[in-house]
C-alpha positions in Angstrom: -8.9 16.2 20.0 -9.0 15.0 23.7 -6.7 17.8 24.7 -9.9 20.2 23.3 -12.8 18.7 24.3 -11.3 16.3 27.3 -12.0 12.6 28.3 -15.7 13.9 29.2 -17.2 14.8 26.1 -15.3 12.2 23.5 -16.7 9.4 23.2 -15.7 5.7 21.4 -17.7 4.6 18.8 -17.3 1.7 16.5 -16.8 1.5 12.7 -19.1 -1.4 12.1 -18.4 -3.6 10.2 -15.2 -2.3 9.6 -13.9 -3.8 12.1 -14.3 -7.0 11.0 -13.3 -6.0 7.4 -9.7 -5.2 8.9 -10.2 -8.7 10.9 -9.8 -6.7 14.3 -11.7 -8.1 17.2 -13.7 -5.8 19.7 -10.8 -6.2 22.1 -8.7 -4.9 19.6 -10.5 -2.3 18.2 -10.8 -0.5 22.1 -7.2 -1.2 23.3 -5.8 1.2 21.3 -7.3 3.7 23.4 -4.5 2.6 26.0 -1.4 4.1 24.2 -2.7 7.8 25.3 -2.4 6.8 28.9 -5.8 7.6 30.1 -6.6 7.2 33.7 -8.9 4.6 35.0 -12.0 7.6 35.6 -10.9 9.1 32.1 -11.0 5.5 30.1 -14.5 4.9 31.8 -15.4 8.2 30.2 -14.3 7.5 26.9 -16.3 4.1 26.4 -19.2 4.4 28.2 -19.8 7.4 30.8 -20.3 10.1 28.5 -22.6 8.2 26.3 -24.4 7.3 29.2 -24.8 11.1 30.5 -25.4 12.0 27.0 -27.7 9.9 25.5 -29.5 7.5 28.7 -29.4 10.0 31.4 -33.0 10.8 30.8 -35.9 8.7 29.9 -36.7 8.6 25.7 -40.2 10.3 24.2 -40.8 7.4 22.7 -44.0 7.1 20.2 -44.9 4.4 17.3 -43.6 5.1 14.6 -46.0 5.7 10.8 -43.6 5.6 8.0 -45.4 6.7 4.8 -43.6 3.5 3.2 -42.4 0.0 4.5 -38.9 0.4 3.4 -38.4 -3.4 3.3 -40.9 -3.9 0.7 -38.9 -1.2 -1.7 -35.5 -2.0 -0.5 -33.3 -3.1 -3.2 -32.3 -6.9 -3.2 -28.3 -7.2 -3.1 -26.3 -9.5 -1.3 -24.8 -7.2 1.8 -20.6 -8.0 1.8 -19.7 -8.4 5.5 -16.0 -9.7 4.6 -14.7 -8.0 1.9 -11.6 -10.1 2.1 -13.1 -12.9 2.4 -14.6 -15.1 5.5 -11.6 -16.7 7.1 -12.6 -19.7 9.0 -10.2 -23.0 9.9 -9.7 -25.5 7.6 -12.0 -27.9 9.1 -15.3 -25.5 9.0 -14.5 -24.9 5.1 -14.5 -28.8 4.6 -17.6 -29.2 6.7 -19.2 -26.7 4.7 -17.8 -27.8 1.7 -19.1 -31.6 2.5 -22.6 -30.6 3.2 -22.8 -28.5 0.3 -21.4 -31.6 -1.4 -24.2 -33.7 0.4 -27.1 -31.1 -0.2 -30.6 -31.9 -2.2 -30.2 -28.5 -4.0 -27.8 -29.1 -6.8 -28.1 -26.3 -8.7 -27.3 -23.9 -5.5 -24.1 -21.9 -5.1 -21.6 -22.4 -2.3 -22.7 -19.2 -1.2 -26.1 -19.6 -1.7 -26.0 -23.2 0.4 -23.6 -21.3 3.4 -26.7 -18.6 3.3 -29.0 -20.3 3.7 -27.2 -22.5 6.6 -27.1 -19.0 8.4 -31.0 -18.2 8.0 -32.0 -21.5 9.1 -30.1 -21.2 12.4 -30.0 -17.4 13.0 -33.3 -15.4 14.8 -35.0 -13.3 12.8 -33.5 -9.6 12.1 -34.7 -7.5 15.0 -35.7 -10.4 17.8 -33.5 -9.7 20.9 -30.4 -12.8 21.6 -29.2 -12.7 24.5 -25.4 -12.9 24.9 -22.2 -11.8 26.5 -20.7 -8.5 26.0 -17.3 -7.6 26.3 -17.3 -3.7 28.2 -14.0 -2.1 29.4 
C-alpha cells in the first residue's frame, strides 16, 4: 500500500478495543510500523502528520446537534465485552476484589456485577473530559 499511496497520505489508526482483546499495548500496537524502515519525516507522517493536514488543518463547522431520537433512551441494555479472553490482572487485585466482594452488603450481586459497579463508582461519567498522559511517537 505505502509504495502506492506513500508515507503522506496513509495514515495509522487503531482497532479499538482490539487491541486490548489481543492484550497488545499502545506501544505495541505502533512499533510494528518500525519493520518497514520508515524515516524519521515519513514515521511522523504515518501517525500523526497526515491526520493533522487532513482532518485539523482547518477550523470545523461545527453546529448543535437535533437528533430526532435520544439514542440512549432506546439503546439496547447488554453488557459491552471489553476482554473477550478475560481481564488479566495479578493475583493480588483478583484477591482484593474477591475479598471485597466477599465483604460487600449486597449478597445477592454477582462478581461481575460487584467489579461493575466498583468501576462506576470511581470512573467520570461517559463523555466528561480526564485529563491524562498520552503516549505519541
Amino acid at each position: 500500500m505505502l509504495e502506492h499511496v506513500g508515507w503522506e497520505r496513509a495514515m495509522w489508526g487503531s482497532e479499538s478495543p482490539v487491541l486490548f482483546w489481543r492484550d497488545e499495548t499502545l506501544a505495541s500496537a505502533l512499533a510494528w510500523v518500525d519493520r518497514l524502515g520508515p524515516s524519521a519525516q515519513q514515521r511522523r507522517a504515518f501517525f500523526s502528520g497526515t491526520a493533522q493536514r487532513v482532518f485539523f488543518a482547518r477550523e470545523p463547522h461545527v453546529a448543535a446537534l437535533a437528533p430526532a431520537l435520544d439514542p440512549w433512551r432506546t439503546a439496547p441494555v447488554q453488557p459491552a465485552v471489553l476482554w473477550a479472553k478475560g481481564l488479566p490482572v495479578r493475583q493480588e487485585i483478583a484477591g482484593r476484589l474477591v475479598q471485597a466482594w466477599n465483604a460487600s452488603a449486597d449478597r445477592a450481586e454477582t462478581l461481575g456485577a460487584h467489579l461493575e459497579r466498583l468501576l462506576d463508582d470511581v470512573l467520570p461519567p461517559l463523555g466528561e473530559r480526564v485529563a491524562a498522559p498520552v503516549d505519541t511517537p
